[in-house]
N, C-alpha and C positions, 0 to 999 in steps of 0.2 A: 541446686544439689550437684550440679556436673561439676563445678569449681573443687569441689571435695574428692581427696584421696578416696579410691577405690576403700579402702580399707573401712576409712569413715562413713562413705555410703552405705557399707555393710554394717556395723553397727550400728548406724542411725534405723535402716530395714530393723535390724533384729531387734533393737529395742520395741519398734512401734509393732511389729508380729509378735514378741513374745510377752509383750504388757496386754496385748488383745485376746491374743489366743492358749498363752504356756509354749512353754519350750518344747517339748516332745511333741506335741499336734502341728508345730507349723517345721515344716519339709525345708531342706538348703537350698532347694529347685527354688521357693517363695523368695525366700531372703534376698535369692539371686537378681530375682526378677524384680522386685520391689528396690534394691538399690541401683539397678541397670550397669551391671557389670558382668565380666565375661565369668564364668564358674572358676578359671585358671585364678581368677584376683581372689577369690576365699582361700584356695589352697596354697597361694603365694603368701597372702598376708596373716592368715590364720591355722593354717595346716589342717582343719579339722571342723566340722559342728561344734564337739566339744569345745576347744580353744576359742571357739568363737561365743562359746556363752558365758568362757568363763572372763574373757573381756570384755561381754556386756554389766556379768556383776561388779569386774573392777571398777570400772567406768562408771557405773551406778556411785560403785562404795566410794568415790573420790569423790561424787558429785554431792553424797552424801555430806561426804566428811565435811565439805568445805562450805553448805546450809549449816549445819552444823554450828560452825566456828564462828560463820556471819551470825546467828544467831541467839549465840550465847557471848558476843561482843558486848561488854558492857554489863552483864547482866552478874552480880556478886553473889549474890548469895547461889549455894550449891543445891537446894533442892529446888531453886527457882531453872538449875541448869537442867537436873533432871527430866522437869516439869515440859522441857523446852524440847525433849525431844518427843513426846508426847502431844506437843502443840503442832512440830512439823507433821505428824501425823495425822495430826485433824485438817491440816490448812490443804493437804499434799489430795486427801483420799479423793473428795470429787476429783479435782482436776487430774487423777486416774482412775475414774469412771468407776470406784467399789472395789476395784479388782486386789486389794487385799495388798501384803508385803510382797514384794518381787522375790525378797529374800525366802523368806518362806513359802512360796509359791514352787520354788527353784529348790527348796528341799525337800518337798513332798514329790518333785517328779524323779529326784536324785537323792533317793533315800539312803545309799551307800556311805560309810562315813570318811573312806579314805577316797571314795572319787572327787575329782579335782573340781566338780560343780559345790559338791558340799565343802567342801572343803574354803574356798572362794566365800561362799556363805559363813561359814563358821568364822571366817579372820572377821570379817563386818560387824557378827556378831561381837565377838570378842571384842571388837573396837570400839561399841556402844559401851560394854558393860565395862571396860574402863574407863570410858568418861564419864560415866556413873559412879563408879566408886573414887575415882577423882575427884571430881564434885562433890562428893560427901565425906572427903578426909578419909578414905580408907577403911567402908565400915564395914560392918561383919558378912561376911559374902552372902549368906543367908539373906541379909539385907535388897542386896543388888539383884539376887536370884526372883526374889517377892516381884519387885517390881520388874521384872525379863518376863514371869508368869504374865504380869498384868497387862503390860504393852501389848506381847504376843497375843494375848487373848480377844484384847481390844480392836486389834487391828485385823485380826482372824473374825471375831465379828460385824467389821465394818465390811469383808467380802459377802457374809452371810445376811443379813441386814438390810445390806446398799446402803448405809445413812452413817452418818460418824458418829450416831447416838453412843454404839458400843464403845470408841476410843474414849469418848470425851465421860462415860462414868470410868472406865479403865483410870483415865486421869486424875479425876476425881479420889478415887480408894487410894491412888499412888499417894496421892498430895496427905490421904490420910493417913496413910503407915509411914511414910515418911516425918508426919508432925508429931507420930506416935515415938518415932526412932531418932530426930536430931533434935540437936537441943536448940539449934538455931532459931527450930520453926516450934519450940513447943509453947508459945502465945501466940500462936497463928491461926 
């Protein structure tokens, strides 16, 4: 970890304190010390807590985006895309120990909707629900909203839960109103 920019060390800390604990309970004293850097390398690289969480979600949503991409490589049909991110879901939740979306973890402590954490949140989101309606030719937003209810749901009971039992019927109901709504999948 010493080979790593100050900066990186700091987000590497933040991520593993704010996937354990939430972002509001763990202190910048922690971050500091957990990435072993001087307190001046937060406020050089990041000016702020704030700025510093909100390049923990960018840094997520890239990481996201680009599981994402790998793994919808190849795969043609559009509700099998949707379906896919549903699947990172289930694959993702143990190896983060239950603890639910980051994303919505990160909007329940930043409930504000023009603060820059929500805000950070909301593009991510936004960024799903158009590869969802990508994937599905453009269908009736009511469509995309259904299955955002169902993900969200799912993955909000995989915190409650502890077990991916909640995502994987989430997945399930999706695969079903979606066989209900495209015609791709209406012999499926």
């Amino acid at each position: 970890m010493a080979s790593l920019r100050p900066a990186d060390r700091l987000l590497d800390a933040a991520t593993r304190l704010f996937t354990l604990h939430g972002i509001r309970a763990v202190g910048i004293d922690q971050v500091i010390a957990a990435a072993g850097v001087a307190k001046s390398s937060l406020y050089q690289a990041f000016g702020s807590k704030e700025a510093l969480v909100v390049a923990y979600l960018e840094r997520q949503d890239a990481a996201d985006r680009a599981a994402y991409r790998a793994a919808v490589t190849g795969v043609r049909g559009g509700v099998e895309r949707v379906l896919t991110s549903f699947d990172l879901a289930i694959s993702g939740a143990a190896r983060r120990s239950y603890r639910g979306c980051l994303y919505l973890n990160a909007a329940t402590e930043f409930p504000e909707a023009d603060h820059p954490v929500a805000e950070a949140v909301e593009a991510h989101r936004a960024w799903v629900r158009a590869r969802w309606s990508e994937a599905l030719g453009a269908p009736d937003p009511e469509l995309v909203a259904r299955i955002q209810v169902l993900y969200d749901g799912g993955i909000a009971g995989v915190k409650c839960a502890r077990s991916t039992a909640p995502i994987v019927l989430a997945r399930a109901m999706a695969a079903e109103l979606l066989a209900a709504h495209t015609p791709e999948n209406a012999s499926r």
